[in-house]
C-alpha positions as CSV (number, residue, x, y, z in Angstrom):
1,X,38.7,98.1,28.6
2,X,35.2,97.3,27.5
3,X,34.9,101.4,26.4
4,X,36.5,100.2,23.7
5,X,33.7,98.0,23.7
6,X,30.1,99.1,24.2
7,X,27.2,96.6,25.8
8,X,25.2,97.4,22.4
9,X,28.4,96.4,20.3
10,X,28.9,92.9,22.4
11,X,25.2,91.9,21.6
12,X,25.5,92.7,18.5
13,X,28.5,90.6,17.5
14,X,27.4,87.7,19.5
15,X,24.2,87.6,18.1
16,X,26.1,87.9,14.5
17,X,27.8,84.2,16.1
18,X,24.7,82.5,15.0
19,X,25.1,83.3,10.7
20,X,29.1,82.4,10.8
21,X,30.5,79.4,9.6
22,X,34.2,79.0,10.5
23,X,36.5,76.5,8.8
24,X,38.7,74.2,11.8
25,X,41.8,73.0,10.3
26,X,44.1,71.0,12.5
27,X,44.8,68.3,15.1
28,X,41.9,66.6,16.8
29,X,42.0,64.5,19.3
30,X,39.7,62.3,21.6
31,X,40.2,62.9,25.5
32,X,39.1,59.8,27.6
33,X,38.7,60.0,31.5
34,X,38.6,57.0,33.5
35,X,37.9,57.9,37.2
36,X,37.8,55.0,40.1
37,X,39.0,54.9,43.4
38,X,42.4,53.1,45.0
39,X,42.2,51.1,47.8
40,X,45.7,48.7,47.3
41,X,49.1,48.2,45.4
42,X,49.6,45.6,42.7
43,X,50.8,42.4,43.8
44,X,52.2,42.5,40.7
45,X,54.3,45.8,41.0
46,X,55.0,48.5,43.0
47,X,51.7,50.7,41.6
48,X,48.4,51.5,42.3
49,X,45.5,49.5,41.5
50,X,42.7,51.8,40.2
51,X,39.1,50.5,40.2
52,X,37.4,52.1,37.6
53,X,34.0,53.6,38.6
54,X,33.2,55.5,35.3
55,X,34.5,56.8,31.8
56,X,34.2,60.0,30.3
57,X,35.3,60.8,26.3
58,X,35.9,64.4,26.1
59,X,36.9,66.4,22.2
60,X,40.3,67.2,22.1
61,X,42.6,70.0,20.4
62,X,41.3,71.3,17.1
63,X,37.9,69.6,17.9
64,X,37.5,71.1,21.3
65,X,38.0,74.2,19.1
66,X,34.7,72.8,17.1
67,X,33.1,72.5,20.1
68,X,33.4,75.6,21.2
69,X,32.4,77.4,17.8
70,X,29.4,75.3,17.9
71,X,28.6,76.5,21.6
72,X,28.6,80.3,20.4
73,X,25.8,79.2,18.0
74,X,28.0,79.4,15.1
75,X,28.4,76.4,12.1
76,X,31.8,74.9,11.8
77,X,33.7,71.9,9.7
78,X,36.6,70.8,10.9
79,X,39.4,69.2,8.5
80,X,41.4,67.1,10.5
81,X,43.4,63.4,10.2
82,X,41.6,60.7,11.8
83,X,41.9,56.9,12.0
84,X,39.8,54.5,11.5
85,X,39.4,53.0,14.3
86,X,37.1,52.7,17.4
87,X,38.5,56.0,18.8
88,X,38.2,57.4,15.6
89,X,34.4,56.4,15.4
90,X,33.8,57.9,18.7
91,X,35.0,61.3,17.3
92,X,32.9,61.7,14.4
93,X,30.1,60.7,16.2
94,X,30.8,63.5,19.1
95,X,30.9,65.9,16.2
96,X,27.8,64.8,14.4
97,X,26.4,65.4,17.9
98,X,27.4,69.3,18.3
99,X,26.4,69.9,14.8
100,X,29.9,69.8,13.1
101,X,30.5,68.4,9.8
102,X,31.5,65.4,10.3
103,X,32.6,65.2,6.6
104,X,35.3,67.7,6.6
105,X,37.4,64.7,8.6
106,X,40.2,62.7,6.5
107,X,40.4,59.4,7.4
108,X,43.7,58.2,7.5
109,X,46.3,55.2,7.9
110,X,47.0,56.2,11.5
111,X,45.7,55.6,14.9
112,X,43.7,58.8,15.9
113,X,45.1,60.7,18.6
114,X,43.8,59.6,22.0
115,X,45.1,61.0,25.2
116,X,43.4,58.9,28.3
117,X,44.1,60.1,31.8
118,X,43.5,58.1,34.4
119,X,42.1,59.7,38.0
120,X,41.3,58.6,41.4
121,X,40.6,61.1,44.0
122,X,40.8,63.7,41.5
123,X,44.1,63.4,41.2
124,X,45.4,62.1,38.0
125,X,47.6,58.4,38.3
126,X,48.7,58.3,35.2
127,X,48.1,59.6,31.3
128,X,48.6,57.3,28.6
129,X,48.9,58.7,24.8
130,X,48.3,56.5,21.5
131,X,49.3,58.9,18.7
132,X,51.3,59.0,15.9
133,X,52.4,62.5,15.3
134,X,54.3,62.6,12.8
135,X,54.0,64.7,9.3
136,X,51.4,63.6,7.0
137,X,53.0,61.9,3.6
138,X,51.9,63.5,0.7
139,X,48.7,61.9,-0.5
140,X,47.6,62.3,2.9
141,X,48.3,66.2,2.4
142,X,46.5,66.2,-0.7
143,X,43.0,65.2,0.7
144,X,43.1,67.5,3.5
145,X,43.9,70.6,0.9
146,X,40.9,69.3,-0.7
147,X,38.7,69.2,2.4
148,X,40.0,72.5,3.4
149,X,38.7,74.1,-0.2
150,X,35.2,72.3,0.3
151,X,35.3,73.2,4.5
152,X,35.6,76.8,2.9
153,X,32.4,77.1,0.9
154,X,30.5,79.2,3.3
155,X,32.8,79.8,5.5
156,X,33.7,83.4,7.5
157,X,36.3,82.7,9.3
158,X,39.5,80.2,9.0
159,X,40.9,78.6,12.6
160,X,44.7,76.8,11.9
161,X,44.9,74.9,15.3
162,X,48.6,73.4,15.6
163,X,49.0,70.5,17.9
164,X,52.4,69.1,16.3
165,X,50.4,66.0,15.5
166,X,51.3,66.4,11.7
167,X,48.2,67.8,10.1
168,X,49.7,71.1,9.7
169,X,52.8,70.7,7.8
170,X,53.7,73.8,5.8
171,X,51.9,73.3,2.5
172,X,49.0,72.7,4.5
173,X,49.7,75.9,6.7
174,X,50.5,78.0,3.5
175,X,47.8,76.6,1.2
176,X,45.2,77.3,3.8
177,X,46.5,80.8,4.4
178,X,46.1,81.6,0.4
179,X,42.9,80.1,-0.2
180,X,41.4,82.2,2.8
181,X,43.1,84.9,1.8
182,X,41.1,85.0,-2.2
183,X,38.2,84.8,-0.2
184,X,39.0,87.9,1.8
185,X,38.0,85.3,5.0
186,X,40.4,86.3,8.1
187,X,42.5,83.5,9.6
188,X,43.0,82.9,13.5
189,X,46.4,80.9,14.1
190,X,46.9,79.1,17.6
191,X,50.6,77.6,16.7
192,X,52.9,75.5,18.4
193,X,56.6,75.1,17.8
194,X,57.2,72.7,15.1
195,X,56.3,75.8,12.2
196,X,56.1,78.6,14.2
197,X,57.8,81.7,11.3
198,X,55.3,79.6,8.6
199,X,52.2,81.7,9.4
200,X,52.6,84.8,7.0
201,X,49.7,86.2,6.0
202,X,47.5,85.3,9.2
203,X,44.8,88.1,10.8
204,X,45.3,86.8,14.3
205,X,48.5,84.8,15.5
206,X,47.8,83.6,19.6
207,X,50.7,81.8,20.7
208,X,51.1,82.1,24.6
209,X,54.3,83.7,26.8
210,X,56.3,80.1,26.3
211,X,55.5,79.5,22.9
212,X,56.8,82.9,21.8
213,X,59.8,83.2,24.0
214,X,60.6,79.5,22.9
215,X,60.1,80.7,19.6
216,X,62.5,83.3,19.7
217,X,65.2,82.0,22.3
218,X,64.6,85.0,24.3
219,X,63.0,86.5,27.0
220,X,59.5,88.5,26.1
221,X,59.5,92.0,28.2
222,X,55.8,93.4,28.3
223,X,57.1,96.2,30.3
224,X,59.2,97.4,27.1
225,X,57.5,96.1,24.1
226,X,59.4,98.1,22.0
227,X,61.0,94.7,20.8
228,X,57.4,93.1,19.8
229,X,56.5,95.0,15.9
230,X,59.9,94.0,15.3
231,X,58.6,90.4,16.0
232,X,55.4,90.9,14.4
233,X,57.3,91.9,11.5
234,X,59.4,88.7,11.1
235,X,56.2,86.6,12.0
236,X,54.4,88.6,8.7
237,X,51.0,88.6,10.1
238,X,48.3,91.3,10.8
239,X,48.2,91.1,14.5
240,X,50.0,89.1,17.7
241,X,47.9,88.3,20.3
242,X,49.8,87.4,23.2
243,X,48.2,85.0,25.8
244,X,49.7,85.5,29.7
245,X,47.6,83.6,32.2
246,X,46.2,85.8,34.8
247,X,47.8,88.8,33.0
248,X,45.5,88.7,30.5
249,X,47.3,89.4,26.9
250,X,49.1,91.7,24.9
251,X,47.4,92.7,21.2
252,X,50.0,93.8,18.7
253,X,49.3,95.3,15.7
254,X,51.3,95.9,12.5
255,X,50.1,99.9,12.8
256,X,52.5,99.6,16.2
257,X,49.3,99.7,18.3
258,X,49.7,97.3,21.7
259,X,46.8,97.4,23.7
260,X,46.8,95.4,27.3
261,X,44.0,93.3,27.8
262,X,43.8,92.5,31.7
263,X,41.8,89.1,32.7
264,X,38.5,89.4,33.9
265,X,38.1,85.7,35.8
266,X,36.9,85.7,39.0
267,X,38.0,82.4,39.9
268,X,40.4,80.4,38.5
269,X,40.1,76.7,38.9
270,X,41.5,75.3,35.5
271,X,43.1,76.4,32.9
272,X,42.7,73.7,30.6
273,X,40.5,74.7,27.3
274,X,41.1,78.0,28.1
275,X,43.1,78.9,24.6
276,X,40.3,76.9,22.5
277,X,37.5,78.9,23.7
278,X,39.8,82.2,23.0
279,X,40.7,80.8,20.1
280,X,36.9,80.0,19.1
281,X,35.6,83.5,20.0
282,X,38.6,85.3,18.0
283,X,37.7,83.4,14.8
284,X,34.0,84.2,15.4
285,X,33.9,87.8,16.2
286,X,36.2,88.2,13.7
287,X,33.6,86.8,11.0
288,X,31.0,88.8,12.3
289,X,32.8,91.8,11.7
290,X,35.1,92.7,15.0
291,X,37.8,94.8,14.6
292,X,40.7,92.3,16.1
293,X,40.5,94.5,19.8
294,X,36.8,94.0,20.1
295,X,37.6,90.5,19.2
296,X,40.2,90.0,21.6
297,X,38.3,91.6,24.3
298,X,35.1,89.4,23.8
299,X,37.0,86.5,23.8
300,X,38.9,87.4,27.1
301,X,35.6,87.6,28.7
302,X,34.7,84.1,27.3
303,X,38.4,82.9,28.7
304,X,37.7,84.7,32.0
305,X,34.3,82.2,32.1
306,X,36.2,78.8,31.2
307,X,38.6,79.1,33.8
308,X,36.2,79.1,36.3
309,X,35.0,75.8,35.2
310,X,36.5,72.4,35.7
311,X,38.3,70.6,32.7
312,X,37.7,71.8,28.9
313,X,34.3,74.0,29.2
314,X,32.4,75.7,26.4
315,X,31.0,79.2,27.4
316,X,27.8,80.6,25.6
317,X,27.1,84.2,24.7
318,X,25.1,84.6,27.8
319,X,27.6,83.6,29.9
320,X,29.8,86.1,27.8
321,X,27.0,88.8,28.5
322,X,26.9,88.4,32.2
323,X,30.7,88.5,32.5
324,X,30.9,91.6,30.9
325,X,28.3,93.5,33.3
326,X,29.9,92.4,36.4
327,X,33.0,93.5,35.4
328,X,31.6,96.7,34.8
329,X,29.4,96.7,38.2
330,X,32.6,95.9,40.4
331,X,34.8,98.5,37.9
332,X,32.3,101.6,38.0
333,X,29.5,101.0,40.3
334,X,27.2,100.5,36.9
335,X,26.3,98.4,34.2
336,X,27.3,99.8,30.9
């Protein structure tokens, strides 16, 4: 795999990472953690009392994205639908914080997304979500087009990251797609149900195994992909980039190219953030230049890195570098 990809090629595109600027439209959320211990049941009800020892707020969706842009070095402003409220505060100022516009963000009449899990014994009790995910009304939709334009200026690469949390409705979806397309800027799609066929026009779509087959009501078979340009085709974008877990993925071109990209983690010990780091590395190496293989590759070696760590992770370029040479060590014998 990494023939396709020489050592002098990877450091050149991840030192690229540092002039791109890439343009985050979707669904962010705020992640809180409260960890404690359990030591008795409610007298109340049959549950667990949990005493909390400590609380940790995490970036979420689209904004994990950010966060993972910004670890490569790169700029980014995200456009996203937040409330204003004490949740909503918190997220602005974690993006302030990472170097992300915070001015891209839309405020708006809605509680922002907060998903808080609660954990004792590293195990998680219970998860609690305050959203409201439903589609944007229309002035709403109107001030996020507008951010998008201004989050644009600059910008070389454009991320749609679909939560279902009703940022991306299709004006948005298709709006976004046309205004990166006059600016010749490529545009890396992670979807999820709710608009799936709405994408045309995209330079990388990333759903994973489920998505797709969920997608399509049937079955994906890897081991005959004659099936997939057909899908490709109906999807109408430039490449498919299949995610599947300790498989790796599956990169399918509209030339009728598939090229197998096998995983390169050494240990897995979540999976969570996994797709957002991919998804931050696609858009990235695809604004420096990539082709959407050397892309792909790169960010499989950035995916091999996250899993290894606990929870949602960023992964820098060195860590990038140094997964790359030991998978050549333990492949050939020799670094590349």
């Amino acid at each position: 795999m990494p023939s396709s990809l020489p050592r002098e090629r990877l450091l050149a595109l991840l030192s690229a990472a540092a002039t791109q600027r890439v343009a985050i439209v979707g669904d962010a959320m705020l992640d809180v953690y409260l960890r404690g211990d359990v030591d008795r049941i409610s007298p109340e009800a049959p549950v667990p009392v949990v005493r909390v020892r400590e609380r940790k707020d995490a970036l979420g969706g689209a904004a994990n994205v950010a966060q993972n842009v910004a670890a490569l070095g790169a700029g980014c402003a995200l456009v996203a639908a937040v409330g204003g409220d004490v949740a909503g505060d918190r997220l602005r100022e974690m993006l302030r914080a990472i170097g992300a516009d915070p001015d891209a963000v839309v405020p708006v009449a809605r509680p922002t997304t907060t998903k808080t899990r609660v954990l004792a014994r590293s195990q998680q009790v219970v998860r609690f979500d305050e959203e409201d995910d439903s589609d944007l009304p229309a002035s709403d939709v109107d001030r996020v087009l507008a951010a998008i334009g201004r989050a644009m200026e600059g910008a070389t690469a454009v991320v749609l990251e679909d939560y279902n949390k009703g940022v991306l409705v299709p004006r948005v979806i298709t709006e976004t797609i046309r205004m990166a397309g006059e600016r010749g800027l490529p545009v890396v799609v992670d979807p999820k149900y709710r608009n799936f066929f709405v994408y045309r026009g995209a330079t990388v779509f990333k759903p994973n195994r489920r998505e797709l087959e969920a997608a399509l009501g049937a079955a994906v078979d890897l081991a005959h992909p004659e099936a997939l340009p057909a899908t490709l085709a109906r999807l109408g974008v430039e490449h498919l980039l299949l995610t599947l877990g300790e498989q790796g993925m599956a990169l399918i071109s509209a030339d009728g190219t598939t090229v197998r990209v096998p995983t390169t983690a050494r240990e897995v010990y979540d999976v969570v953030g996994a797709g957002d780091t991919v998804t931050a590395y696609l858009a990235v190496m695809l604004g420096a230049g990539a082709t959407a293989r050397e892309a792909a590759i790169v960010a499989n070696f950035a995916a091999g890195v996250e899993v290894a760590k606990l929870g949602a992770a960023t992964v820098s370029p060195e860590e990038v570098v140094e997964a790359y040479d030991h998978y050549l060590s333990t492949q050939h014998g020799v670094h590349s």
